[in-house]
Backbone as a ProteinNet text record, in pm:
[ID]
protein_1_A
[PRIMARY]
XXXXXXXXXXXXXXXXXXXXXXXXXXXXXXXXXXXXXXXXXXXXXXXXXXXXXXXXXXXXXXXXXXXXXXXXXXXXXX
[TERTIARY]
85.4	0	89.7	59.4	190.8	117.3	192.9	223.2	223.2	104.3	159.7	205.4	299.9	372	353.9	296.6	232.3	86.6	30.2	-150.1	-141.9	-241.1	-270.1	-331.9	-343.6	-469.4	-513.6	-433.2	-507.6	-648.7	-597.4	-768.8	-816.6	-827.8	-903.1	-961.8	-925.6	-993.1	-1089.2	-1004.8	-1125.7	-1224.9	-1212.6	-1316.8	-1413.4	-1344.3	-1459	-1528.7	-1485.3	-1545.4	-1644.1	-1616.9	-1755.4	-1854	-1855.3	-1933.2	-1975.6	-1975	-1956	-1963.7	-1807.9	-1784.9	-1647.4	-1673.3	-1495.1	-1433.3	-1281.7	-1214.2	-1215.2	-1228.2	-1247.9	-1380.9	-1445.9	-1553.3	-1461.8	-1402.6	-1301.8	-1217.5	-1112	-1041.5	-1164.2	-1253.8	-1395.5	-1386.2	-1389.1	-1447.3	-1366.3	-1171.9	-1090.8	-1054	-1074.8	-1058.2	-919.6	-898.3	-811.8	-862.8	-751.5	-762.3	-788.6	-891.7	-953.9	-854.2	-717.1	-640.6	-535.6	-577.5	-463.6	-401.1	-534.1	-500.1	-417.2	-459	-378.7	-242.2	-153.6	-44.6	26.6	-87.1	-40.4	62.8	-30	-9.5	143.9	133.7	302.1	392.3	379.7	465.2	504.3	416.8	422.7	326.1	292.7	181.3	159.9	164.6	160.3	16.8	-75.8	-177	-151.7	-283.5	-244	-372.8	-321.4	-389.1	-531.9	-565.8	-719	-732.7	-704.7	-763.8	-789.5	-682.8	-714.5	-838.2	-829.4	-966.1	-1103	-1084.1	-1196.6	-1263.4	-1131.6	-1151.2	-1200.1	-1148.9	-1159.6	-1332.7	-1402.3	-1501.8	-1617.2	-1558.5	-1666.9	-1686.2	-1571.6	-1586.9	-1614.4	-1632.1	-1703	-1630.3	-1477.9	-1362.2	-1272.9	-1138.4	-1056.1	-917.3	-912.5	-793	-628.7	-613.2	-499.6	-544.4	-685.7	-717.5	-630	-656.4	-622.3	-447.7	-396.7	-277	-190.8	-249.2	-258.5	-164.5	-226.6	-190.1	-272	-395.9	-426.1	-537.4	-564.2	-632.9	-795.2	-862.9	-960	-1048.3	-1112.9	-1157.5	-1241.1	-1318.7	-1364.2	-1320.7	-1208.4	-1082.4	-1129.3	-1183.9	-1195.8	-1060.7	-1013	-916.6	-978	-1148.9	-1181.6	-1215.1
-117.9	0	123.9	231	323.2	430.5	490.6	597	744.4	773.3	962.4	1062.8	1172	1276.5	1364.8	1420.4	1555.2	1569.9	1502.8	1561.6	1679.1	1808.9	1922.2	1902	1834.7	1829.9	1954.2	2077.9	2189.9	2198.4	2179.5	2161.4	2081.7	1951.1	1857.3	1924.2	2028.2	2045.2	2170.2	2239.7	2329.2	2325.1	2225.4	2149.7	2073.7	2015.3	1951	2054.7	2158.5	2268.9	2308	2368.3	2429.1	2332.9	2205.8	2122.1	2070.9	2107.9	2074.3	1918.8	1872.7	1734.2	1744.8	1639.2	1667.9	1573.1	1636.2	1567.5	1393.6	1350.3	1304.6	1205.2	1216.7	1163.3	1065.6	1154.7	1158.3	1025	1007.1	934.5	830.3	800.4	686.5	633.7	680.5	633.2	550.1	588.4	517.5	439.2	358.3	330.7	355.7	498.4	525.5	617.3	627.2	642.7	820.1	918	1030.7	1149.8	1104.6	1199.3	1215.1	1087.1	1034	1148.8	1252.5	1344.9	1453	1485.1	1600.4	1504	1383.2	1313.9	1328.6	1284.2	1309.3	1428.1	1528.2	1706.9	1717.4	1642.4	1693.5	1596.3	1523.1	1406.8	1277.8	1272.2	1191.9	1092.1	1047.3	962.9	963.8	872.5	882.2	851.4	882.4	826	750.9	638.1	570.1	625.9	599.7	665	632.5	480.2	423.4	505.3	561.9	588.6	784	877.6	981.9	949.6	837.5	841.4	890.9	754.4	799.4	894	967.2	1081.3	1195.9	1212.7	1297.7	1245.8	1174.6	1139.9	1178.5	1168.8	1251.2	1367.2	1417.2	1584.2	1605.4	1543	1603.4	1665.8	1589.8	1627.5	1565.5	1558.3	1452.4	1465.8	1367.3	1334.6	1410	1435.3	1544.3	1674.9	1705.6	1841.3	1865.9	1752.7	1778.8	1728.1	1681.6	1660.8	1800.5	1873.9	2002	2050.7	1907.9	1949	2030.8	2039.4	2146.8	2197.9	2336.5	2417.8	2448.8	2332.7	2318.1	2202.7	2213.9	2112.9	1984.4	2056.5	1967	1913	1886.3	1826.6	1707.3	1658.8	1524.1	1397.9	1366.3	1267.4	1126.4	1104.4	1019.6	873.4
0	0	0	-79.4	-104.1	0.9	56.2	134.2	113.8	109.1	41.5	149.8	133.4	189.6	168.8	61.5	5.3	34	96.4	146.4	220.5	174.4	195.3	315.3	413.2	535	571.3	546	553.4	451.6	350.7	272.2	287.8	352.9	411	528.5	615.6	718.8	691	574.3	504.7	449.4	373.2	328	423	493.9	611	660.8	724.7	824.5	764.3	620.4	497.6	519.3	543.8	519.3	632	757.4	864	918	856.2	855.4	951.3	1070	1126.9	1120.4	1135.6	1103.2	1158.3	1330.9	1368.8	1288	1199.1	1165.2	1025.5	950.5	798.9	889.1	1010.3	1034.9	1054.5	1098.2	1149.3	994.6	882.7	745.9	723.9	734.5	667.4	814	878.2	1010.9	1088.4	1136.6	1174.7	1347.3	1396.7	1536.5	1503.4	1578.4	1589.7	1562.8	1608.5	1589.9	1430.2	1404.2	1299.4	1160.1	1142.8	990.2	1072.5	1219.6	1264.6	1263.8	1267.1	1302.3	1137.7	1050.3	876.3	877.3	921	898.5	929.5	1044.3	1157.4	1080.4	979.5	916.6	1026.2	1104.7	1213.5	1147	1105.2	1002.6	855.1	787	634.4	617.5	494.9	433.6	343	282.4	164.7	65.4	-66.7	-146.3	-155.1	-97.4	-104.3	4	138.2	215.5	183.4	100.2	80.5	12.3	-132.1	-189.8	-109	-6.2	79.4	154.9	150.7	209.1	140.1	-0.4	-115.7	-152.4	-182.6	-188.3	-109.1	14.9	162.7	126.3	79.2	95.4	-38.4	-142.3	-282.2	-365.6	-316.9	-429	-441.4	-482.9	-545.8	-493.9	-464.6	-408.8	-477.6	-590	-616.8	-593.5	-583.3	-487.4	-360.7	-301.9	-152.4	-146.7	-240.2	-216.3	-268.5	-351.8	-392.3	-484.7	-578.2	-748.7	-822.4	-787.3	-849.7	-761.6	-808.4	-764.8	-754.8	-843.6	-866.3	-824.9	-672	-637	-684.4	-831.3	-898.4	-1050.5	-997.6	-1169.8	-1137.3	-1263	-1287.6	-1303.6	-1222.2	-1249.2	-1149.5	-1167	-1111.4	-1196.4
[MASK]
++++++++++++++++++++++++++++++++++++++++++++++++++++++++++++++++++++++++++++++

């Protein structure tokens, strides 16, 4: 399972907040412990790309959004 290092979790938590989804809820989906995206952030934790999917999906956008290749939350690279 590959490991990503470049996730934006700042726009994961921006995105959650607009939507009033928390973070704590985002770690419940991909089964990870409540604190786990704030641990990503600090490079104290890696994500894997099935689990950004999942995450990118909750929030109604795509996973190179939030890794923050591009700027446009709704680029189709699904």
């Amino acid at each position: 399972m590959d490991k990503l290092h470049n996730v934006d979790v700042d726009r994961i938590k921006q995105l959650a907040k607009a939507q009033g989804i928390t973070l704590t809820y985002l770690c419940k989906c991909i089964n990870k412990y409540s604190t786990f995206l704030a641990c990503v952030r600090l490079g104290k934790d890696s994500i894997s790309a099935s689990e950004l999917a999942i995450i990118a999906d909750k929030l109604g956008t795509t996973p190179t959004y939030l890794m923050g290749e591009t700027d446009d939350p709704q680029a189709s690279d699904r």
